[in-house]
C-alpha positions as CSV (number, residue, x, y, z in Angstrom):
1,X,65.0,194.0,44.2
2,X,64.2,191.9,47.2
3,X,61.5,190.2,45.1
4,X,63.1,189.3,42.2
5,X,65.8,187.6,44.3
6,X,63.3,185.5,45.8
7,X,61.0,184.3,42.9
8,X,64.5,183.4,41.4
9,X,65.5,181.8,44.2
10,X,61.7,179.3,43.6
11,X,62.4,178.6,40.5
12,X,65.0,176.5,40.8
13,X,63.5,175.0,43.7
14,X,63.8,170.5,43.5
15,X,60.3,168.9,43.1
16,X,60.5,165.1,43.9
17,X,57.0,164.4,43.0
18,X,57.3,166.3,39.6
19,X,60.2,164.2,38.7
20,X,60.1,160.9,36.6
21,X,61.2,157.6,38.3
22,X,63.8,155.7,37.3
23,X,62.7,151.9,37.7
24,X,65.0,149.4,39.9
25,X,67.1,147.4,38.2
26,X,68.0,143.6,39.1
27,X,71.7,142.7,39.9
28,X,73.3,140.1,37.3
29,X,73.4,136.7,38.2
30,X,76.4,135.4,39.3
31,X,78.2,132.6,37.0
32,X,79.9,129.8,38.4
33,X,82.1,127.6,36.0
34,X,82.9,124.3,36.0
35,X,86.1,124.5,37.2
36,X,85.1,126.1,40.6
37,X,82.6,123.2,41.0
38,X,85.4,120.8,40.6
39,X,87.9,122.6,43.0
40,X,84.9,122.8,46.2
41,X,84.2,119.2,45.5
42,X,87.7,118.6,46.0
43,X,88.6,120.9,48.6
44,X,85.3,119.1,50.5
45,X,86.5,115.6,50.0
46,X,90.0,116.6,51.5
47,X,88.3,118.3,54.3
48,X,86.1,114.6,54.9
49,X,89.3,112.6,54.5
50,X,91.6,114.7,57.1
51,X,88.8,113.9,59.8
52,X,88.0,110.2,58.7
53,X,91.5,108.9,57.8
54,X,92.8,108.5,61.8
55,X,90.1,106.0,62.5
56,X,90.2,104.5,59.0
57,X,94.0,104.1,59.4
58,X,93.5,102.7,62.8
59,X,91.0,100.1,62.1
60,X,93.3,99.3,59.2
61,X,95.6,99.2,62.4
62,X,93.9,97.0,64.1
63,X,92.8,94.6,61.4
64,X,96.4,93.9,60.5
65,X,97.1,93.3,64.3
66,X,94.5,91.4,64.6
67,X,95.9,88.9,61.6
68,X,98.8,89.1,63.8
69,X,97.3,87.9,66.6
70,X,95.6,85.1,64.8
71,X,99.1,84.0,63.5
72,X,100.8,84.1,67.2
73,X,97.9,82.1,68.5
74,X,98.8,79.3,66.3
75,X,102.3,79.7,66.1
76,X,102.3,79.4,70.3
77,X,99.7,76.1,70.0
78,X,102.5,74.6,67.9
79,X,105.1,76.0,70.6
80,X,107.0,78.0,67.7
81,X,108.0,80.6,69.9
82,X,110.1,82.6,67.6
83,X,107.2,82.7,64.7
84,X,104.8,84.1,67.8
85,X,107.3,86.3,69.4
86,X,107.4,88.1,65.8
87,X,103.8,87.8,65.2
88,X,103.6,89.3,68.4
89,X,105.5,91.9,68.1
90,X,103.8,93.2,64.6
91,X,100.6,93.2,66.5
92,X,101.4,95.2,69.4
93,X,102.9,97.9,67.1
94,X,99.8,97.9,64.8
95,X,97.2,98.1,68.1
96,X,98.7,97.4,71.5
97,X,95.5,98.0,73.2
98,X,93.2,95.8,71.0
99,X,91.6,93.2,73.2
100,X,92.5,90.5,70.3
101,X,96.3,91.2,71.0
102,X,96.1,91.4,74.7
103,X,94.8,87.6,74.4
104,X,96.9,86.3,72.3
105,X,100.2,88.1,74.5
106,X,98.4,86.8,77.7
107,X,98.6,82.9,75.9
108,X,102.3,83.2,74.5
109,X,103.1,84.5,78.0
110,X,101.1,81.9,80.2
111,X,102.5,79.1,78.0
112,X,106.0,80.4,78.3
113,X,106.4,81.4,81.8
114,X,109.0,83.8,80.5
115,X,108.0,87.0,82.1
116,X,105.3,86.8,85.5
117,X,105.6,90.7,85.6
118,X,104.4,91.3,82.0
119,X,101.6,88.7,82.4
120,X,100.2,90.7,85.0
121,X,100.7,93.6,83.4
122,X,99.1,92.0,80.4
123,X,96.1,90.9,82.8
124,X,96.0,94.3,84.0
125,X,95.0,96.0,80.5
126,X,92.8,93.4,79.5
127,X,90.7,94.3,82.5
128,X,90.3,97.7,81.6
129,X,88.2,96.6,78.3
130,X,86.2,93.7,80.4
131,X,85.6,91.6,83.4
132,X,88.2,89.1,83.7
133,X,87.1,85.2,84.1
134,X,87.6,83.3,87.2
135,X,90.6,81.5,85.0
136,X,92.2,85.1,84.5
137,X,91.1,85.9,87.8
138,X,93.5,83.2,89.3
139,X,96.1,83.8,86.5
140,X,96.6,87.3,87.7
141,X,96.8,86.4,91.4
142,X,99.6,83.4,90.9
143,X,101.5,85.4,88.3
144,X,101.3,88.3,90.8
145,X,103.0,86.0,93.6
146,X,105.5,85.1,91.3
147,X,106.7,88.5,90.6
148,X,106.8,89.1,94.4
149,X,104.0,91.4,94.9
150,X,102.3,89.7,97.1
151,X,99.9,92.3,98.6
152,X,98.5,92.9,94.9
153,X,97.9,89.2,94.8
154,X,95.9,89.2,98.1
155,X,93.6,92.1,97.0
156,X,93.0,90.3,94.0
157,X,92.1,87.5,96.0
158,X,90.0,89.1,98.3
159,X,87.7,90.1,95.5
160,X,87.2,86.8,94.5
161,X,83.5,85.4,94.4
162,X,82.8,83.0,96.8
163,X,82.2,80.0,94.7
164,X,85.4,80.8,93.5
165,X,87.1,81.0,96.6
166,X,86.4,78.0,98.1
167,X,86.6,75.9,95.1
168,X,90.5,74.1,94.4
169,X,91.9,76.4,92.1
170,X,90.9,79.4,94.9
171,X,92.2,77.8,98.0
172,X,95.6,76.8,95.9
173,X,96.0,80.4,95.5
174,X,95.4,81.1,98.9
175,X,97.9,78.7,99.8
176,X,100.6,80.2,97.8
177,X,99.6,83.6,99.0
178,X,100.1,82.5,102.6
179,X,103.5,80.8,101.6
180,X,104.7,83.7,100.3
181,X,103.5,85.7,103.3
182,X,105.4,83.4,105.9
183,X,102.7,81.5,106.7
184,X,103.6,78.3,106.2
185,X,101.5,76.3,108.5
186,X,98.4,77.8,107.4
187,X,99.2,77.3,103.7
188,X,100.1,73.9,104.4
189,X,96.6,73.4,105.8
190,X,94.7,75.7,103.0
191,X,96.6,73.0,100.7
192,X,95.6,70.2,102.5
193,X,92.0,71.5,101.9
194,X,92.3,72.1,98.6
195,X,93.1,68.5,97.8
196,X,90.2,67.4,99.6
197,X,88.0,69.2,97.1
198,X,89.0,67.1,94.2
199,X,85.9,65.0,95.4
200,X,82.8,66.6,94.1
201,X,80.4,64.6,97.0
202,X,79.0,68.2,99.1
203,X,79.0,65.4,102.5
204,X,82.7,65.4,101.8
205,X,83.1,69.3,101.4
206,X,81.1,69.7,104.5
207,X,83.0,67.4,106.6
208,X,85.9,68.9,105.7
209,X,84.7,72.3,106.2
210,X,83.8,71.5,110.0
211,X,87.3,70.2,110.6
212,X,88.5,73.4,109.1
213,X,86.4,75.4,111.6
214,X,88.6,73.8,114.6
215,X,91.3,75.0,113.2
216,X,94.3,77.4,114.8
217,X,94.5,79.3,111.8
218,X,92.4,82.6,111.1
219,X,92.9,81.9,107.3
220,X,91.7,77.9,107.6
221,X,88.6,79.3,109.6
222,X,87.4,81.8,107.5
223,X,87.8,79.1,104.0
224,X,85.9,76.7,106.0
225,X,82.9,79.6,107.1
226,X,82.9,80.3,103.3
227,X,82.5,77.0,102.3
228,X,79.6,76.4,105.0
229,X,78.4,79.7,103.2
230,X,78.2,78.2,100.1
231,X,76.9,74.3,100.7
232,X,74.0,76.3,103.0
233,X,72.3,77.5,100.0
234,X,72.1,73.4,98.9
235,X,68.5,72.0,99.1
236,X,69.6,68.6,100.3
237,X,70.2,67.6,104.1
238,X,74.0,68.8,103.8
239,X,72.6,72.2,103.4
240,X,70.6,71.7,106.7
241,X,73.8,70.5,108.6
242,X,75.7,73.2,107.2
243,X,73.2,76.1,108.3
244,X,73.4,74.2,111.9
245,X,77.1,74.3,111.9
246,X,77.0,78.1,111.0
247,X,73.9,78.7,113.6
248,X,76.3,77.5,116.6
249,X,79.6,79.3,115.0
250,X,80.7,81.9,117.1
251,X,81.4,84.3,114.5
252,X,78.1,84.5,113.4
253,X,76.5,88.4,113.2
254,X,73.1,89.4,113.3
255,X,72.7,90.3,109.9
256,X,73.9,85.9,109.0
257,X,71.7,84.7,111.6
258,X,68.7,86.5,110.0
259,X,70.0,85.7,106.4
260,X,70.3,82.0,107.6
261,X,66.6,82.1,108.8
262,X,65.7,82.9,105.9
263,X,67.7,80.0,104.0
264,X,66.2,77.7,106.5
265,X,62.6,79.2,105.6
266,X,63.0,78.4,102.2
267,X,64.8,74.7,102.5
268,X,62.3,72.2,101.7
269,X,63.4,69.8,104.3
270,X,63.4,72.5,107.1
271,X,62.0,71.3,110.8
272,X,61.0,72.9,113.7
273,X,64.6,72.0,115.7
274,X,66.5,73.9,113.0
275,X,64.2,76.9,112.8
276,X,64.9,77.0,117.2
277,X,68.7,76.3,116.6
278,X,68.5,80.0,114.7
279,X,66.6,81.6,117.1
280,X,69.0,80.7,119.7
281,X,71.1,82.1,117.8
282,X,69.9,85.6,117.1
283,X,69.2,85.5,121.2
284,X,72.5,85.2,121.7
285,X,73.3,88.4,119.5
286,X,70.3,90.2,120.9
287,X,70.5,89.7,125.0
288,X,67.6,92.3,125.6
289,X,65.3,90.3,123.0
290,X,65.5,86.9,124.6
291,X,62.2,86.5,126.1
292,X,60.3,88.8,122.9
293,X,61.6,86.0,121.0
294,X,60.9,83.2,123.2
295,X,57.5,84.0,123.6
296,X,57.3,84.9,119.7
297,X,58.3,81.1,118.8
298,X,55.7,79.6,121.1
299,X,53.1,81.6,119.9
300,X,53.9,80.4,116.1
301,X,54.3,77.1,117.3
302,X,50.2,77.5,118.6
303,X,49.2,79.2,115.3
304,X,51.0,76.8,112.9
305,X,51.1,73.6,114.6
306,X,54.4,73.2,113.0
307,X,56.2,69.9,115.5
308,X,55.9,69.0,118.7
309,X,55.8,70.1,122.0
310,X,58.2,68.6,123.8
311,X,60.8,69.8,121.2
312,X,59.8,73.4,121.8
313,X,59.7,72.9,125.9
314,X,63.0,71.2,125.1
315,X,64.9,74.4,123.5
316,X,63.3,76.6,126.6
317,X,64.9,74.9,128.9
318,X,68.1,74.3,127.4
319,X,67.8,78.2,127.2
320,X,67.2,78.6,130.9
321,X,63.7,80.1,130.1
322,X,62.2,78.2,133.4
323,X,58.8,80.3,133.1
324,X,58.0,79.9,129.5
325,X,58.3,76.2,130.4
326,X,56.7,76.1,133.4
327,X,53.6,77.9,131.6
328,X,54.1,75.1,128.1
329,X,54.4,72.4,130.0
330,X,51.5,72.5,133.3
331,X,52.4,69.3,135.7
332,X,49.0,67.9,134.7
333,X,50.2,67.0,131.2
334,X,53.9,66.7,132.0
335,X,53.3,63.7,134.3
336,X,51.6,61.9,131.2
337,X,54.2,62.5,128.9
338,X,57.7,60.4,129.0
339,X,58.9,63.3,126.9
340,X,57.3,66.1,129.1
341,X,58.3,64.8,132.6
342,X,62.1,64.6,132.3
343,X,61.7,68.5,130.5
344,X,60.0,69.8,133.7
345,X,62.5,67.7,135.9
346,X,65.1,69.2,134.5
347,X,63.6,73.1,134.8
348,X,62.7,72.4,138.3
349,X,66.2,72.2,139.1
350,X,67.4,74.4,137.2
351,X,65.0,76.7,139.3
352,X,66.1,75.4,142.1
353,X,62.3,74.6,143.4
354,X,64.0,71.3,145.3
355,X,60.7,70.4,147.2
356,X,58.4,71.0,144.6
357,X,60.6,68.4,142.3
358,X,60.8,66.2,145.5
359,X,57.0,66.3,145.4
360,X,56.9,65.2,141.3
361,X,59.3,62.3,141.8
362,X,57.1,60.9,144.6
363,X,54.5,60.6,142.4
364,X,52.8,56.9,141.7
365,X,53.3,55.8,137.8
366,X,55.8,58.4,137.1
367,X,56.1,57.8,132.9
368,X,60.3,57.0,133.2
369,X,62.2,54.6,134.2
370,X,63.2,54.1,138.3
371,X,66.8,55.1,137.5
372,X,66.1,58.6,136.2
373,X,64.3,59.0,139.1
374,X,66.7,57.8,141.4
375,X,69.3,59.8,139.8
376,X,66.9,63.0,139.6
377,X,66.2,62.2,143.5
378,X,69.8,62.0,144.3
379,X,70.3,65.1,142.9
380,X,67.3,66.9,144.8
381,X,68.9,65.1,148.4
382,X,72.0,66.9,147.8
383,X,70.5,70.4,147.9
384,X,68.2,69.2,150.6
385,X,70.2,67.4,152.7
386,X,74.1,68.3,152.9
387,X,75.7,65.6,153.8
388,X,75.1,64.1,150.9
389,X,74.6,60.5,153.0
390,X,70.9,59.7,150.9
391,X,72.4,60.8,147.3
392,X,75.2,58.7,147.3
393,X,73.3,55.7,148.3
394,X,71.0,56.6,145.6
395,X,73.8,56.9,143.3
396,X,75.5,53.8,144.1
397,X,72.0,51.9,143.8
398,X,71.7,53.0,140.6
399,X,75.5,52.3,139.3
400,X,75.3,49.1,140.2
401,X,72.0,48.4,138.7
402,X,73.2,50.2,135.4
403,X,75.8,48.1,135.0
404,X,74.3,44.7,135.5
405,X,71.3,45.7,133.2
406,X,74.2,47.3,130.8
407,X,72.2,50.2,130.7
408,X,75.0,52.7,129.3
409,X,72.8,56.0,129.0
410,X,72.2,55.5,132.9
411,X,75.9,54.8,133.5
412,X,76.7,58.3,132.0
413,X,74.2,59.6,133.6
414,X,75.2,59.0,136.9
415,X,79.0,59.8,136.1
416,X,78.4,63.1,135.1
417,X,76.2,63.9,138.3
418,X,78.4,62.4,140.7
419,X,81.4,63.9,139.1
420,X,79.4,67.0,139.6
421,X,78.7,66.4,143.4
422,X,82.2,65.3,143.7
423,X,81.7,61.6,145.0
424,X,84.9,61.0,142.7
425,X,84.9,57.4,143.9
426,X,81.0,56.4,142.7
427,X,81.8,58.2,139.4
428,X,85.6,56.3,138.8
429,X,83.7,53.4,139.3
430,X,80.6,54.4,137.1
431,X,82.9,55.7,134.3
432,X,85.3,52.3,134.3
433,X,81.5,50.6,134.0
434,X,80.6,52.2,131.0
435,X,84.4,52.0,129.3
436,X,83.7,48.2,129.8
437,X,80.4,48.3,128.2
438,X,81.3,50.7,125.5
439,X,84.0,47.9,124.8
440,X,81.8,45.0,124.6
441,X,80.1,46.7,122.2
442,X,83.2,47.6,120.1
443,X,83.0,50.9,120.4
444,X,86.8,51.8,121.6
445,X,86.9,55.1,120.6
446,X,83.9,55.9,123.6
447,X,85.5,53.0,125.7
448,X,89.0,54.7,126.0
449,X,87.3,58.3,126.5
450,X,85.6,56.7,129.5
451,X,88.5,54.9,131.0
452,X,90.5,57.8,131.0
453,X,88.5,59.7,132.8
454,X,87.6,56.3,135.3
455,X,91.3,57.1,135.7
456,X,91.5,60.9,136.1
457,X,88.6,59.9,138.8
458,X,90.8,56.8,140.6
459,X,93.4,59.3,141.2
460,X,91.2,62.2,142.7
461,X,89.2,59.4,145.0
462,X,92.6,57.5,146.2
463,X,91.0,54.5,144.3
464,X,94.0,52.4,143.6
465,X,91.7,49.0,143.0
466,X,89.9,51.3,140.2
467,X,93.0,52.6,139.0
468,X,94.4,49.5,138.5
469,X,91.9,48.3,136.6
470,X,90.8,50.7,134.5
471,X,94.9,51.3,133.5
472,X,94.4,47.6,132.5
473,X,91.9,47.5,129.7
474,X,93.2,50.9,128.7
475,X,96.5,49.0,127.7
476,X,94.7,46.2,126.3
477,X,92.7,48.4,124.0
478,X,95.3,50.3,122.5
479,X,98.0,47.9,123.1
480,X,100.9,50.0,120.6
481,X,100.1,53.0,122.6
482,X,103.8,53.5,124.5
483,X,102.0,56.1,127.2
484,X,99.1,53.1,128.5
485,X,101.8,50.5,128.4
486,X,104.2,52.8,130.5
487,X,101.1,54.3,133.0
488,X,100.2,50.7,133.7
489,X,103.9,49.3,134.7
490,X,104.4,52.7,136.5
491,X,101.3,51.9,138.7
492,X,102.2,48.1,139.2
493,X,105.6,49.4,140.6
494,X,104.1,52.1,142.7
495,X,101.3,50.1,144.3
496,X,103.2,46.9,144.8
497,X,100.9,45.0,142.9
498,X,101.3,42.7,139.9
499,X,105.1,43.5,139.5
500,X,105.8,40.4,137.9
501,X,104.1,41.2,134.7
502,X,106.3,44.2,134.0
503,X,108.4,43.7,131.2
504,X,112.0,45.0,132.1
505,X,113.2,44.0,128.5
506,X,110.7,45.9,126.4
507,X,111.3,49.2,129.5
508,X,114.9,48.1,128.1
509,X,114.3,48.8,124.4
510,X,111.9,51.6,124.6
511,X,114.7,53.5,126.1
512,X,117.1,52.5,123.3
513,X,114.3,53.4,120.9
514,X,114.0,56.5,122.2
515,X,117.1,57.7,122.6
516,X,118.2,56.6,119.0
517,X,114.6,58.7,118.0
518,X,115.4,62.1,120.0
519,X,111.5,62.1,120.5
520,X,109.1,61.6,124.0
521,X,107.6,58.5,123.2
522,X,106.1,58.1,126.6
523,X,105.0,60.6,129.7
524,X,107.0,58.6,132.3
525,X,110.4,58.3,131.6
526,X,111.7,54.9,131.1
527,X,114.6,55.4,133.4
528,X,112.7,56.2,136.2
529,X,110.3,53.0,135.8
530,X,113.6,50.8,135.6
531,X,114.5,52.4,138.8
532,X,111.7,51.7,140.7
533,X,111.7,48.8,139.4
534,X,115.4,48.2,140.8
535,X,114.0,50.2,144.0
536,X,111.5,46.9,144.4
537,X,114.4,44.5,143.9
538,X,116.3,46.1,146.2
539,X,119.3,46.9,143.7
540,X,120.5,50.5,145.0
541,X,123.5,50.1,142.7
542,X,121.1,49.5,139.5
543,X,118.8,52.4,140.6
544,X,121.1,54.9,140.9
545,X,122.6,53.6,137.6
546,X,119.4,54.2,136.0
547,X,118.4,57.7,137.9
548,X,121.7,59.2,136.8
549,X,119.8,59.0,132.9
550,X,116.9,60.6,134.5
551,X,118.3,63.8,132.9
552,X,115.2,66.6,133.4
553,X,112.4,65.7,135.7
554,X,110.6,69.0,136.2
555,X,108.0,68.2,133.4
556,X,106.5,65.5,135.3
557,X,103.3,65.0,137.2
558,X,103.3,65.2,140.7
559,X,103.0,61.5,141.3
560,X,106.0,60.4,139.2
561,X,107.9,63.4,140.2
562,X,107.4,62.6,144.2
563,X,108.9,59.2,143.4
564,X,111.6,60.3,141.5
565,X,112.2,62.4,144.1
566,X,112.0,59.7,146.8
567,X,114.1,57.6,145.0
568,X,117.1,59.9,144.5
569,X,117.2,60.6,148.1
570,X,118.0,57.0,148.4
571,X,120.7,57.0,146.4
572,X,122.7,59.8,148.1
573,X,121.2,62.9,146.0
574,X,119.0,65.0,148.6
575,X,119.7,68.2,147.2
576,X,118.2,67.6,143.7
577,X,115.5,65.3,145.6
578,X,114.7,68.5,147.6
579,X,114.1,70.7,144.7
580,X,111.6,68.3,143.1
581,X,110.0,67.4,145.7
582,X,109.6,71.1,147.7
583,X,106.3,72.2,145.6
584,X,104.8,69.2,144.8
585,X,100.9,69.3,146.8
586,X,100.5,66.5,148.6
587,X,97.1,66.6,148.5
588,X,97.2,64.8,144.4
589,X,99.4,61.9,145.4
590,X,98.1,58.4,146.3
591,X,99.5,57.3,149.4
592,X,102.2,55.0,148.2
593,X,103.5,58.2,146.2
594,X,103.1,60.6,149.0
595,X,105.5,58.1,151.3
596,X,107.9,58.8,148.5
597,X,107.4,62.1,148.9
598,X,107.7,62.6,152.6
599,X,111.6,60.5,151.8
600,X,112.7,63.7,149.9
601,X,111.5,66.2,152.2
């Protein structure tokens, strides 16, 4: 029974390998119709014209403005403003930020002056799409000034090249930059400067450029450095005296001095002087290097045989560096050399080696001139011997012989030194010599220098024959100067001497003048030259007529002021004497003064 169940159970048992297969059948091909290709193709070309129609509709945009643009251009050259404000005004909707249309608002509003604030603003944009020009540059910064922000005007100034800077248009904008600032003194000299660039010549730029450099004003100084700046990098000799003028400023840093060697390296009319003019220079802004340097430049002078000698032993001892000459310039060739000798003259003293330059001027055939060794000899007798008895004969020697040979760079000479050893009454005398010659030879600007300090000198030595003198042909010079005229009747009436040829009537009309002026014409107060005058007539009533307009006396010098104060005690006024006369040293007054003097006190 078990059986039977089982082989029934077989026989329906599932053969896979006893079966037929059924083969695989392929899947029908899709069909796509017409109309579906038509409605992708469409669906794709809406897709492509969402994404491309902002940029087409913007350079559509932009064209159109651009027309626009063109039109307001036109319609400002033929100053129809209401045609360009419209043009204007289509374009800036259509593409505000299209360089095209920035231009053409920058135009309408530069030739309108309408709106300073929008210009700039204009200016602003347009420099966000590219460099603005030096024009635009300068439009920015006066249009900046004119809408009050003046600190936004000086940064854009600041970033100015410097050939734009220091060209007219730069230094006009400079100018009104410092006028609006408060400035006005500065501007007035930036302005001044500008003008002076209308000629092109680079000898004119320079000159003017050096001037600058003496100037009070930070912002006149730093124009003119820029400008030296600028005419350095010229090939021709104003590029040479432009790098000397910047080697000697004292300004200069370390990083310009080695900048300006370099320039100098590279000029083609470069010399040996210049290159040592630098040097100095960088020794000055490198203390510790002075001798490294020193000793560098002689040893290039050896290997390149690159100028002279003297000029190099010249620059050492104008530096002080007594050694380096000593070991240039050996006595053996110095006392062959009329260039040498007076170097190693000069560096003996300055090393104070008094007997050993005692011992060189002694020598026979010394190769200069008797005078500059008298004057070198004077100098060594008054270390050596302190009474100074053998250098002032020496120096009065060679004064006197100076001055009949007309030798004028001996007079000099000797002035200076015995200015410097304080014989005050050799170098009046020597100084009044060489105003005289200086004259002769028409040069009055050295001749009044010189007899101003003969002067100066007269004063300090009690010299009154010297002062007179020299007061003289100071006035004869520069007859329409008011302060000679009034110095040299001041001292006729103080010393006594000559008092006829003061001329009360023009004292007279001076005072008129300058009291209908409200200006100092003169250092001595005509009132208290009539008064002395009167004082030498004897006409108390007069004087104290004419002291009673002496209204402030404090500002004087102490020689007038002692005999204003002499003369008011004369008239009955010894309190106000008292109190000009109380500080007054008498150690400054010539003696006719100081007897004025002792009156008040």
């Amino acid at each position: 029974m078990i059986a039977r169940n089982t082989s029934a159970t077989m026989s329906f048992q599932f053969d896979p390998d006893s079966q037929n297969k059924v083969q695989d059948q392929k899947p029908q091909r899709v069909r796509v119709g017409k109309f579906s290709i038509l409605t992708l193709t469409a669906f794709g070309l809406l897709v492509i014209l969402l994404f491309a129609w902002s940029p087409v509709a913007t350079a559509a945009r932009a064209a159109l403005a651009r027309q626009n643009a063109k039109e307001a251009l036109e319609a400002t050259a033929a100053q129809d403003w209401r045609r360009a404000y419209q043009a204007l005004t289509l374009a800036r909707q259509r593409a505000p930020k299209d360089v095209e249309v920035i231009m053409a608002m920058v135009t309408f509003l530069k030739a309108t002056g309408s709106d300073p604030g929008g210009l700039a603003q204009q200016l602003r944009l347009l420099e966000q799409h590219r460099p603005l020009t030096e024009e635009e540059e300068l439009l920015l910064g006066r249009t900046l000034i004119s809408s009050g922000r003046t600190k936004d005007a000086r940064e854009v100034f600041e970033k100015l090249p410097q050939q734009h800077s220091t060209r007219q248009a730069g230094l006009e904008l400079l100018s009104s930059i410092l006028n609006a600032e408060g400035h006005h003194k500065e501007a007035a000299e930036i302005s001044r400067r500008a003008e002076a660039q209308t000629a092109e010549s680079p000898e004119t730029h320079l000159k003017a450029a050096v001037t600058d450099l003496g100037s009070h004003f930070a912002e006149v100084k730093t124009q003119a450095r820029k400008q030296l700046w600028q005419l350095a990098e010229n090939s021709s000799t104003t590029g040479l005296d432009a790098i000397h003028q910047l080697a000697v400023d004292p300004g200069l840093t370390l990083p310009e001095a080695r900048h300006l060697l370099n320039l100098l390296e590279e000029h083609p009319l470069k010399t040996l002087s210049a290159r040592l003019q630098l040097v100095s220079a960088l020794m000055r802004l490198q203390p510790d290097l002075r001798s490294h340097l020193a000793d560098a430049e002689v040893k290039r002078f050896f290997d390149t045989k690159n100028g002279k000698r003297e000029e190099i032993a010249y620059w050492l001892m104008r530096e002080k560096l007594n050694e380096q000459v000593f070991a240039l310039v050996p006595r053996e060739l110095a006392v062959q050399s009329r260039e040498l000798y007076p170097i190693l003259l000069q560096t003996l003293a300055q090393a104070e080696r008094w007997e050993e330059l005692q011992g060189l001027l002694k020598l026979q055939r010394a190769p200069v001139s008797n005078s500059l060794l008298d004057l070198a000899m004077a100098e060594v007798q008054s270390h050596l011997q302190p009474d100074m008895r053998e250098a002032r004969r020496l120096l009065q020697g060679t004064v006197e012989n100076a001055a009949q040979a007309g030798d004028a760079t001996t007079l000099n000479k000797a002035a200076a030194l015995a200015e410097r050893l304080n014989l005050a009454d050799i170098s009046c005398r020597a100084y009044k010599s060489a105003g005289l010659l200086a004259s002769a030879n028409k040069a009055n600007v050295e001749a009044l220098e010189h007899l101003e300090k003969s002067v100066e000198l007269a004063l300090v030595a009690k010299d009154t024959a010297t002062l007179l003198e020299a007061s003289r042909w100071l006035h004869e010079l520069s007859p329409s100067s008011a302060v000679f005229a009034d110095r040299l009747s001041y001292w006729r009436l103080v010393l006594g001497i000559e008092m006829e040829t003061v001329d009360l009537a023009a004292l007279g009309q001076q005072n008129e003048l300058k009291a209908a002026a409200n200006v100092p014409l003169q250092r001595i107060p005509t009132p208290l030259l009539l008064a002395l005058s009167d004082y030498r007539l004897g006409d108390r009533a007069a004087m104290q007529q004419h002291l009673a307009q002496l209204t402030s006396s404090t500002s004087l010098a102490a020689g007038p002021r002692a005999v204003a104060a002499g003369l008011l005690s004369l008239v009955g006024k010894p309190d106000r004497a008292f109190q000009l006369a109380e500080k007054i040293p008498g150690a400054l007054l010539l003696d006719e003064e100081l007897t004025f003097l002792k009156r008040a006190l």
